[in-house]
Biopython code that builds the backbone (N, CA, C, O; Angstrom):
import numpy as np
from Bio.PDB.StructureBuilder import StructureBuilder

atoms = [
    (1, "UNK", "N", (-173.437, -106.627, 124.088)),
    (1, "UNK", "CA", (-174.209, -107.747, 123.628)),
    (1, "UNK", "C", (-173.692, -108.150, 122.255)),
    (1, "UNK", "O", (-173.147, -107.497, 121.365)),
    (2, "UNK", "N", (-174.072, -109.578, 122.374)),
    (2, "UNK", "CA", (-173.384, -109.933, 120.400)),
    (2, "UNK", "C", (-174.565, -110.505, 120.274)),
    (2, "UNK", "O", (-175.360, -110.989, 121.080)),
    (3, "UNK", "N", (-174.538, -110.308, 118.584)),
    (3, "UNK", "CA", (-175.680, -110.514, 118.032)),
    (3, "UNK", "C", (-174.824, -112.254, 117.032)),
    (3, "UNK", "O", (-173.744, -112.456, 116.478)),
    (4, "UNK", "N", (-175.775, -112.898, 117.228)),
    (4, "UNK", "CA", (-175.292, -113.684, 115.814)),
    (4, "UNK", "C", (-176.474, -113.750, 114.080)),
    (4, "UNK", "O", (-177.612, -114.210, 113.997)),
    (5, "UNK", "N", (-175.922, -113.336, 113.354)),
    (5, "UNK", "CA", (-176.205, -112.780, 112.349)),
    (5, "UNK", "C", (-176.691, -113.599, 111.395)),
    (5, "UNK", "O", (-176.023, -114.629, 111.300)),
    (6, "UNK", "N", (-177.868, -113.508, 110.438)),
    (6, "UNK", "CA", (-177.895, -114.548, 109.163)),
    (6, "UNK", "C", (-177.289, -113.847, 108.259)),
    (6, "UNK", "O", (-177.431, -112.637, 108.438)),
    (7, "UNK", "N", (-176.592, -114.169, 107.247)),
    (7, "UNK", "CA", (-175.649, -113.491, 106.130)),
    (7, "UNK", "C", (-175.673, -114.732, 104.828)),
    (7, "UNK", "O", (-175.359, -115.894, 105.085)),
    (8, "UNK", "N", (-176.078, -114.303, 103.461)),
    (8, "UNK", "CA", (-176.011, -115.207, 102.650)),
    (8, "UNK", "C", (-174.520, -115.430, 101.932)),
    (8, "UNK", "O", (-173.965, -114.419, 101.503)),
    (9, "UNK", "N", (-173.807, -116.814, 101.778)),
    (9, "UNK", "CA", (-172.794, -116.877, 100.938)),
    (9, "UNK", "C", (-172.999, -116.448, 99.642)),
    (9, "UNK", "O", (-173.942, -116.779, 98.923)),
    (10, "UNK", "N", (-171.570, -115.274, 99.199)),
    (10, "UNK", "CA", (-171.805, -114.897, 98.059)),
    (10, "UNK", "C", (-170.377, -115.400, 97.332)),
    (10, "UNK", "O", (-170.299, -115.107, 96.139)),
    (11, "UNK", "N", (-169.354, -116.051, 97.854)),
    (11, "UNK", "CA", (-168.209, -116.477, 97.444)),
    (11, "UNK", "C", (-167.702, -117.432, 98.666)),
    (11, "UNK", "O", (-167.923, -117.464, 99.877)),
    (12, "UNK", "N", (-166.911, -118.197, 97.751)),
    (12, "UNK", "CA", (-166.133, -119.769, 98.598)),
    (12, "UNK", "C", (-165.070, -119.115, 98.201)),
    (12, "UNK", "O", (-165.009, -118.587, 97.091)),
    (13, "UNK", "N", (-163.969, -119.077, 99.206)),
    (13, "UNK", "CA", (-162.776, -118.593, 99.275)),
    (13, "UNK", "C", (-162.024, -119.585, 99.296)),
    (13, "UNK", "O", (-162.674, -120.612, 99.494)),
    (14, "UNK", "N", (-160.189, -119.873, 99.104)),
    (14, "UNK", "CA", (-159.725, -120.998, 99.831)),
    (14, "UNK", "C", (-160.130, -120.690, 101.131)),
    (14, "UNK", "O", (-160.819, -119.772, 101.574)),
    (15, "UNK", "N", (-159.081, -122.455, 102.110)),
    (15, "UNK", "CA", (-158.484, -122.259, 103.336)),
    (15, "UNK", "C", (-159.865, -122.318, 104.132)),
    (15, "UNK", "O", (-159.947, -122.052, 105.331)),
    (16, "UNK", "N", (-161.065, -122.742, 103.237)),
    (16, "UNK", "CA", (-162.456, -122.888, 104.267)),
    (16, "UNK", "C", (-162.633, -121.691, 104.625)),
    (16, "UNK", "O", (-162.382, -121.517, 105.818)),
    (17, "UNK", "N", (-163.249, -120.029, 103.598)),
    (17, "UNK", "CA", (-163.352, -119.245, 104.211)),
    (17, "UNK", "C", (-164.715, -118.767, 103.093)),
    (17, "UNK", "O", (-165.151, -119.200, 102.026)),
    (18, "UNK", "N", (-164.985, -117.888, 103.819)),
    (18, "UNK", "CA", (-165.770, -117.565, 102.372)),
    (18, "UNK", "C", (-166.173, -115.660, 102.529)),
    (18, "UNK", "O", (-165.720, -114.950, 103.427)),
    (19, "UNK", "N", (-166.936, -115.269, 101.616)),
    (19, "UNK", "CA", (-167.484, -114.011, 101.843)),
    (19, "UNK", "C", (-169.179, -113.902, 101.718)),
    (19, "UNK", "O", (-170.045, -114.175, 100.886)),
    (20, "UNK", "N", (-169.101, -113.419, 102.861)),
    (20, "UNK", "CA", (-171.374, -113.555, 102.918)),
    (20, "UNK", "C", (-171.125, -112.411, 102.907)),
    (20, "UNK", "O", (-170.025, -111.876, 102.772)),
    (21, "UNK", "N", (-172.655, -111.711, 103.122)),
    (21, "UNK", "CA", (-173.245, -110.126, 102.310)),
    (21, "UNK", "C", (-174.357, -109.983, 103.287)),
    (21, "UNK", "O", (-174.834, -111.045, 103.687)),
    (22, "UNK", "N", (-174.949, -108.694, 103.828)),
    (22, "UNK", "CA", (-175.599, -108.570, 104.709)),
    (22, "UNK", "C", (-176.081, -106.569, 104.283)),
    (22, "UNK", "O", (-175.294, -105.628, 104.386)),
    (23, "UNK", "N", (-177.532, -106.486, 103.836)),
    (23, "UNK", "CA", (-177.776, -105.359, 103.078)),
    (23, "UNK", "C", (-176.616, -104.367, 102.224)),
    (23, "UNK", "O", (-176.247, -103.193, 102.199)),
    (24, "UNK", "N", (-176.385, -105.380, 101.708)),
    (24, "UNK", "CA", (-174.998, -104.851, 100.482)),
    (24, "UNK", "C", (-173.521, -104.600, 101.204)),
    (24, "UNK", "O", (-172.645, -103.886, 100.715)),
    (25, "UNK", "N", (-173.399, -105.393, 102.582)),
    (25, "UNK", "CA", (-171.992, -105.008, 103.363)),
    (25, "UNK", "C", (-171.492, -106.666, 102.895)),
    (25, "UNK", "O", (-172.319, -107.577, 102.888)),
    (26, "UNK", "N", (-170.328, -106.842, 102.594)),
    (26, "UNK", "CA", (-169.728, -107.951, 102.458)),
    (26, "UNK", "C", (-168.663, -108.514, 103.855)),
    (26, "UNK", "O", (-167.894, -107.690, 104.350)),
    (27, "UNK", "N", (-168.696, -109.535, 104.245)),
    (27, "UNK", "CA", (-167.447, -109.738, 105.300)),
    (27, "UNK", "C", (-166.901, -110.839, 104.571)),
    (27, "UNK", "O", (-167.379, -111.360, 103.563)),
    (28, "UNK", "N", (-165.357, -111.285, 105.464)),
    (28, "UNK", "CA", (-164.948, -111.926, 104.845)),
    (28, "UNK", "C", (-165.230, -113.336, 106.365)),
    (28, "UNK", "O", (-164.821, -112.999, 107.476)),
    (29, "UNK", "N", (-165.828, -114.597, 106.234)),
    (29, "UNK", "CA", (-166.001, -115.287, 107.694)),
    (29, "UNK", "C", (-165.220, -116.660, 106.885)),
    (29, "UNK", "O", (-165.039, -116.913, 105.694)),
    (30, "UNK", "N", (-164.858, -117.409, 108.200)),
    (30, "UNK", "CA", (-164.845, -118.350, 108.573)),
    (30, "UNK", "C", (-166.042, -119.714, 108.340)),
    (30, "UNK", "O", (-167.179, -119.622, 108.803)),
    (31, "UNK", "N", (-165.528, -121.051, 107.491)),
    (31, "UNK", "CA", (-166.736, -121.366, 107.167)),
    (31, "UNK", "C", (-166.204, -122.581, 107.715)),
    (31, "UNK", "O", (-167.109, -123.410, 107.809)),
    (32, "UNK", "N", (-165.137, -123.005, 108.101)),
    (32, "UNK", "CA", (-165.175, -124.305, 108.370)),
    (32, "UNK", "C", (-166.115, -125.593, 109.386)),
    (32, "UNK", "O", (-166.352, -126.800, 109.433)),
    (33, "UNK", "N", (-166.382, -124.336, 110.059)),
    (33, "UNK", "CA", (-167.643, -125.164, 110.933)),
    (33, "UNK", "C", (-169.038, -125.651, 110.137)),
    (33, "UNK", "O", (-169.857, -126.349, 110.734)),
    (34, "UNK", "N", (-169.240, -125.252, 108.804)),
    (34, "UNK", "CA", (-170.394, -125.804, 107.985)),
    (34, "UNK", "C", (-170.330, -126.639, 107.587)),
    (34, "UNK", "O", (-169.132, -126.919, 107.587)),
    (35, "UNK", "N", (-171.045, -127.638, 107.023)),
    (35, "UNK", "CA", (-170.885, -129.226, 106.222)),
    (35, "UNK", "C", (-170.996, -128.815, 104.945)),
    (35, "UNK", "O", (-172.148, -128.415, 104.777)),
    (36, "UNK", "N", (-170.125, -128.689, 103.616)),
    (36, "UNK", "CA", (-170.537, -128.376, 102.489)),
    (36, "UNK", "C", (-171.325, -126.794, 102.006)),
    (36, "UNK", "O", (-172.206, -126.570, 101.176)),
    (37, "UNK", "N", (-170.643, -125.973, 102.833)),
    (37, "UNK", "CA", (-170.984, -124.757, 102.553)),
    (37, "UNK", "C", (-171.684, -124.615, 100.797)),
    (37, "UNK", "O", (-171.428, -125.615, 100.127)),
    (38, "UNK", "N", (-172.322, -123.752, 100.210)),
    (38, "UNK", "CA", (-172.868, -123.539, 98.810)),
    (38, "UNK", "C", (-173.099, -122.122, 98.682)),
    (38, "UNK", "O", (-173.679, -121.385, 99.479)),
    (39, "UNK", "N", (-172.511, -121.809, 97.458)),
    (39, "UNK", "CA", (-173.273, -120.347, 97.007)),
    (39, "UNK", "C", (-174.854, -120.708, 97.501)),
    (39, "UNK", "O", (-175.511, -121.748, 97.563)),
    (40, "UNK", "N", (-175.177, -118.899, 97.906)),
    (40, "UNK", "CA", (-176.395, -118.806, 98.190)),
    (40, "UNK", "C", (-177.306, -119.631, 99.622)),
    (40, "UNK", "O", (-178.498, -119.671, 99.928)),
    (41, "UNK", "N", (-176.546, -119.983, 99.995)),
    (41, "UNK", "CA", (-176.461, -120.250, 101.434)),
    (41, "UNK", "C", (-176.489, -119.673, 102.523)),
    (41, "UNK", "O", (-175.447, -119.400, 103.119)),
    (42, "UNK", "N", (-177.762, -119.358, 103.019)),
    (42, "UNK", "CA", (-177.577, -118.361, 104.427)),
    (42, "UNK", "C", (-177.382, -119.104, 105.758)),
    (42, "UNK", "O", (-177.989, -120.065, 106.230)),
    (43, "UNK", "N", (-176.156, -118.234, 106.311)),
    (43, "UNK", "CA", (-175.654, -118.641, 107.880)),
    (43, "UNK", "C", (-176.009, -117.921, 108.660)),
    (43, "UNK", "O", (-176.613, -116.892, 108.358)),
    (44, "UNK", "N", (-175.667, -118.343, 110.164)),
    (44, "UNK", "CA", (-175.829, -117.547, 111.062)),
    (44, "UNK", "C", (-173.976, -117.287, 111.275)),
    (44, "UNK", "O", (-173.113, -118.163, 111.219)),
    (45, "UNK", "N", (-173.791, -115.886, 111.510)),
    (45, "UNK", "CA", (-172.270, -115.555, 111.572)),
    (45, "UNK", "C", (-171.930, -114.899, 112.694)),
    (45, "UNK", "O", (-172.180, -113.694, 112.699)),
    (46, "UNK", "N", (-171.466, -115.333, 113.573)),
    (46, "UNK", "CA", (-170.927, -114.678, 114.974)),
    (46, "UNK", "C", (-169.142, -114.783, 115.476)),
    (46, "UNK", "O", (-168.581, -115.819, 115.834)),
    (47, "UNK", "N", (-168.727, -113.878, 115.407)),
    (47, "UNK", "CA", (-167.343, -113.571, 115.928)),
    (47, "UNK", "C", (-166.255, -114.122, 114.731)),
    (47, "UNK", "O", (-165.196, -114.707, 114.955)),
    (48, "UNK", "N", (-166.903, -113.716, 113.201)),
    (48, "UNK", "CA", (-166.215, -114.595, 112.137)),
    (48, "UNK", "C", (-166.494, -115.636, 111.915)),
    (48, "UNK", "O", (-165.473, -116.239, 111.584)),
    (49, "UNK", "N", (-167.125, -116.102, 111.902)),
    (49, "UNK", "CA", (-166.969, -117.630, 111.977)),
    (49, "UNK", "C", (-168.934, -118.029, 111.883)),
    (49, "UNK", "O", (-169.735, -117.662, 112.743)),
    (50, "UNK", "N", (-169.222, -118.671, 110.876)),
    (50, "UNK", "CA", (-170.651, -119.424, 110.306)),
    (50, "UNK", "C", (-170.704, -120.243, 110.569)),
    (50, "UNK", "O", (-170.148, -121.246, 110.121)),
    (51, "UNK", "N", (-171.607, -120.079, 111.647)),
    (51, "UNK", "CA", (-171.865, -121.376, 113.243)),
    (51, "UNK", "C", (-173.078, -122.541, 112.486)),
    (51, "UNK", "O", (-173.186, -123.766, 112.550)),
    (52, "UNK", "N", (-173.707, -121.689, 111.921)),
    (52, "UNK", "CA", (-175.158, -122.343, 111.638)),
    (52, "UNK", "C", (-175.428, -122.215, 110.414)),
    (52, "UNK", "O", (-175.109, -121.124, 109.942)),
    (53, "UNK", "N", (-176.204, -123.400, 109.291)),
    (53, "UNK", "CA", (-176.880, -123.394, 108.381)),
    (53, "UNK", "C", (-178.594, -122.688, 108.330)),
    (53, "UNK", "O", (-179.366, -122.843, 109.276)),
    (54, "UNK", "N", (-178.836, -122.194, 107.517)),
    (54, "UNK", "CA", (-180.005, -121.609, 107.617)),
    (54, "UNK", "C", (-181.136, -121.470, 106.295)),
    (54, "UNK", "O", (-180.787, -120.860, 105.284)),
    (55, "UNK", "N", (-182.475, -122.071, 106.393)),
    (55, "UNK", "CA", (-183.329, -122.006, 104.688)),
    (55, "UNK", "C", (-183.281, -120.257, 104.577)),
    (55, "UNK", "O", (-183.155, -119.343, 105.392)),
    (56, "UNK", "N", (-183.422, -120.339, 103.391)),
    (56, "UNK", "CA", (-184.578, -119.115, 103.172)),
    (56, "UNK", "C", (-185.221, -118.263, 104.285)),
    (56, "UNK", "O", (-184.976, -117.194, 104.844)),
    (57, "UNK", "N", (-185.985, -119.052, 104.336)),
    (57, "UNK", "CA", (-187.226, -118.675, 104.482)),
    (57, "UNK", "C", (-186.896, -118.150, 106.594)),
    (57, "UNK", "O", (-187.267, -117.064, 107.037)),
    (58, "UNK", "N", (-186.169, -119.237, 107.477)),
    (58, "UNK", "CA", (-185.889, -119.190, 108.440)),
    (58, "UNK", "C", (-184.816, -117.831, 108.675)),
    (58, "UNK", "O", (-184.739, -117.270, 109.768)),
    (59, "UNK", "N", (-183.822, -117.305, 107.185)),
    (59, "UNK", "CA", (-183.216, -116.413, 107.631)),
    (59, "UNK", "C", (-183.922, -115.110, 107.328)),
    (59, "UNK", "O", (-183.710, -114.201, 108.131)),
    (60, "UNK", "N", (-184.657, -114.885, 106.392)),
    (60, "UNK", "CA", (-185.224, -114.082, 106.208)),
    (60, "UNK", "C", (-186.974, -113.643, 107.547)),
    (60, "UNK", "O", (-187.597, -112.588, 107.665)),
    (61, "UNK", "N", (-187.125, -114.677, 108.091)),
    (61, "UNK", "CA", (-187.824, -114.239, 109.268)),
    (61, "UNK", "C", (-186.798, -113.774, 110.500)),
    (61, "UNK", "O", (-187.446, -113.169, 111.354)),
    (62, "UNK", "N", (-185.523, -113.872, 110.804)),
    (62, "UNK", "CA", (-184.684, -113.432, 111.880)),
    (62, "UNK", "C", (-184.436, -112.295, 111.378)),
    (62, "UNK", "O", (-184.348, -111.394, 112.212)),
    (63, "UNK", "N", (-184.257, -111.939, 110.054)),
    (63, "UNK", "CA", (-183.707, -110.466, 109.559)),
    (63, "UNK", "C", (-184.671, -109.749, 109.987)),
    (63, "UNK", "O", (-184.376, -108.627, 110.400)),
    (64, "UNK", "N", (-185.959, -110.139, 110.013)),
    (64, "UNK", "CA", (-187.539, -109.343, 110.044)),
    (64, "UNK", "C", (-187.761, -109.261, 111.422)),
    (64, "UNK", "O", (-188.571, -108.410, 111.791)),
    (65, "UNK", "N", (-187.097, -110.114, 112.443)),
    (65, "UNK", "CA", (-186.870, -109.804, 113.460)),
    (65, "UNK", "C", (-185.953, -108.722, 114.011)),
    (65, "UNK", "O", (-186.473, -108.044, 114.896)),
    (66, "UNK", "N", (-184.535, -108.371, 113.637)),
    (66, "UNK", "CA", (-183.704, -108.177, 113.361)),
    (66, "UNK", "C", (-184.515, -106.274, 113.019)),
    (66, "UNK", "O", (-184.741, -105.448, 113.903)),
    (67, "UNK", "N", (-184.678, -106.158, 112.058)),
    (67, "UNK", "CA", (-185.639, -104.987, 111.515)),
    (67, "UNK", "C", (-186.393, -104.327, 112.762)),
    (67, "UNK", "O", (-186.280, -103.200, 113.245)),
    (68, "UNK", "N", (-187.102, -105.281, 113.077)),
    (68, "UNK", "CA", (-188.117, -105.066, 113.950)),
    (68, "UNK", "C", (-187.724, -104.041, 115.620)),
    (68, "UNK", "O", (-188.184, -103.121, 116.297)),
    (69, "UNK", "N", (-186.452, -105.114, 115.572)),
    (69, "UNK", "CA", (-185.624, -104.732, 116.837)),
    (69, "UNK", "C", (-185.406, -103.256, 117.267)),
    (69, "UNK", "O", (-185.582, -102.679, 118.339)),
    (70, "UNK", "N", (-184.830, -102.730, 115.694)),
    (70, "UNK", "CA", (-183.870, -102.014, 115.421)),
    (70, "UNK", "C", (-184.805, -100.622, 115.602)),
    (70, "UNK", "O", (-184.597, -99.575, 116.216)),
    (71, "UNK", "N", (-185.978, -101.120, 114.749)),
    (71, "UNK", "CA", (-187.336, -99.898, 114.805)),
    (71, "UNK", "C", (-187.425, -99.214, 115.834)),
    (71, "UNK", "O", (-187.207, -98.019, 116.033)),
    (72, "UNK", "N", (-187.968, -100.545, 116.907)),
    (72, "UNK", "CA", (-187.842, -99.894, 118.030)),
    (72, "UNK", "C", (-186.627, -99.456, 118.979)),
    (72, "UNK", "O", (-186.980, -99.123, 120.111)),
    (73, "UNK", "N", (-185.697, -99.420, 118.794)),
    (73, "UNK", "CA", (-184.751, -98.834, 119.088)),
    (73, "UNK", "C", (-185.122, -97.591, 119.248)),
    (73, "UNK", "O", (-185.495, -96.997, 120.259)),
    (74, "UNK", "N", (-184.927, -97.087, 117.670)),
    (74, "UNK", "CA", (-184.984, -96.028, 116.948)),
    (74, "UNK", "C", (-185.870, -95.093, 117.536)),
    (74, "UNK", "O", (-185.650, -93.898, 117.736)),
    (75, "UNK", "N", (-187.037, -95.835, 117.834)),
    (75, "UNK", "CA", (-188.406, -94.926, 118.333)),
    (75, "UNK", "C", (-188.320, -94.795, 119.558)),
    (75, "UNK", "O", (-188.905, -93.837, 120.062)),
    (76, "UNK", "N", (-187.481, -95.819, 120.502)),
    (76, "UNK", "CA", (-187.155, -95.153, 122.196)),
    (76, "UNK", "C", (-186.328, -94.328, 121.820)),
    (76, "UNK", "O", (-186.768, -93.370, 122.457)),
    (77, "UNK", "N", (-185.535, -93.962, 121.327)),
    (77, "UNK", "CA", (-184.283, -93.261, 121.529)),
    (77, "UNK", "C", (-184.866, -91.993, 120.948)),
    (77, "UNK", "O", (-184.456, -90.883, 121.287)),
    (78, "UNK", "N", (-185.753, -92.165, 120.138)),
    (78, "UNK", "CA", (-186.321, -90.977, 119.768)),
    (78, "UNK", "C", (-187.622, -90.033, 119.875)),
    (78, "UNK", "O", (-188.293, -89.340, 119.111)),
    (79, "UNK", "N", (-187.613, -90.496, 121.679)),
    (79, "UNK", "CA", (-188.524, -90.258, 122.478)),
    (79, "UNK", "C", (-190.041, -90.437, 122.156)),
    (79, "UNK", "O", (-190.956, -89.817, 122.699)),
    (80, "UNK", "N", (-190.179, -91.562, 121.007)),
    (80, "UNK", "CA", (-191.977, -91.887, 120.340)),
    (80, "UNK", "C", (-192.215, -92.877, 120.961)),
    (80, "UNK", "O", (-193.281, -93.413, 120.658)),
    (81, "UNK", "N", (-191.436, -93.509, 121.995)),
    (81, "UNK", "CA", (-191.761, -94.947, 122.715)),
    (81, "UNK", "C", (-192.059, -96.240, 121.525)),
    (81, "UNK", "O", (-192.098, -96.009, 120.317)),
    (82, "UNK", "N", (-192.195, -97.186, 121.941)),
    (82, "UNK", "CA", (-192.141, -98.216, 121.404)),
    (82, "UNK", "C", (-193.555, -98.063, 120.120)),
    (82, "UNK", "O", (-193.796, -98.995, 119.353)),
]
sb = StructureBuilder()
sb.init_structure("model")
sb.init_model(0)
sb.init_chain("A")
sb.init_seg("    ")
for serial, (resi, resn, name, xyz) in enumerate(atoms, 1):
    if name == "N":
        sb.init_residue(resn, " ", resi, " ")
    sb.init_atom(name, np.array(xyz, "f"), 0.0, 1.0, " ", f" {name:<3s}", serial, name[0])
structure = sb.get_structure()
């Protein structure tokens, strides 16, 4: 399964690229598909490349989703059920 990711811009690179940050991991993506990319800008980032613009407020509820997911993962796998 692929996930596509919100990640905030923390640097504009040349060549339309940039570097977003995702709980202190940095990548280096693909930005040309954005209109006017900006510091501090959260995307959605899938296969390299920052498909989607995103507020605040909208990326920080997918992360909380995202969290949420992961919990329960954690708790099937660790035989406490959901």
């Amino acid at each position: 399964m692929c996930l596509a990711v919100p990640m905030e811009i923390k640097e504009l690179l040349p060549g339309a690229a940039g570097r977003v940050e995702l709980d202190g991991v940095s990548y280096r993506v693909d930005l040309s598909l954005i209109e006017h990319p900006a510091l501090g800008d959260f995307v959605i980032v899938h296969a390299g490349f920052a498909i989607e613009k995103l507020d605040r407020d909208e990326a920080d509820a997918r992360l909380a989703l995202f969290d949420e997911l992961a919990r329960a993962q954690r708790s099937a796998t660790d035989g406490g059920g959901p």
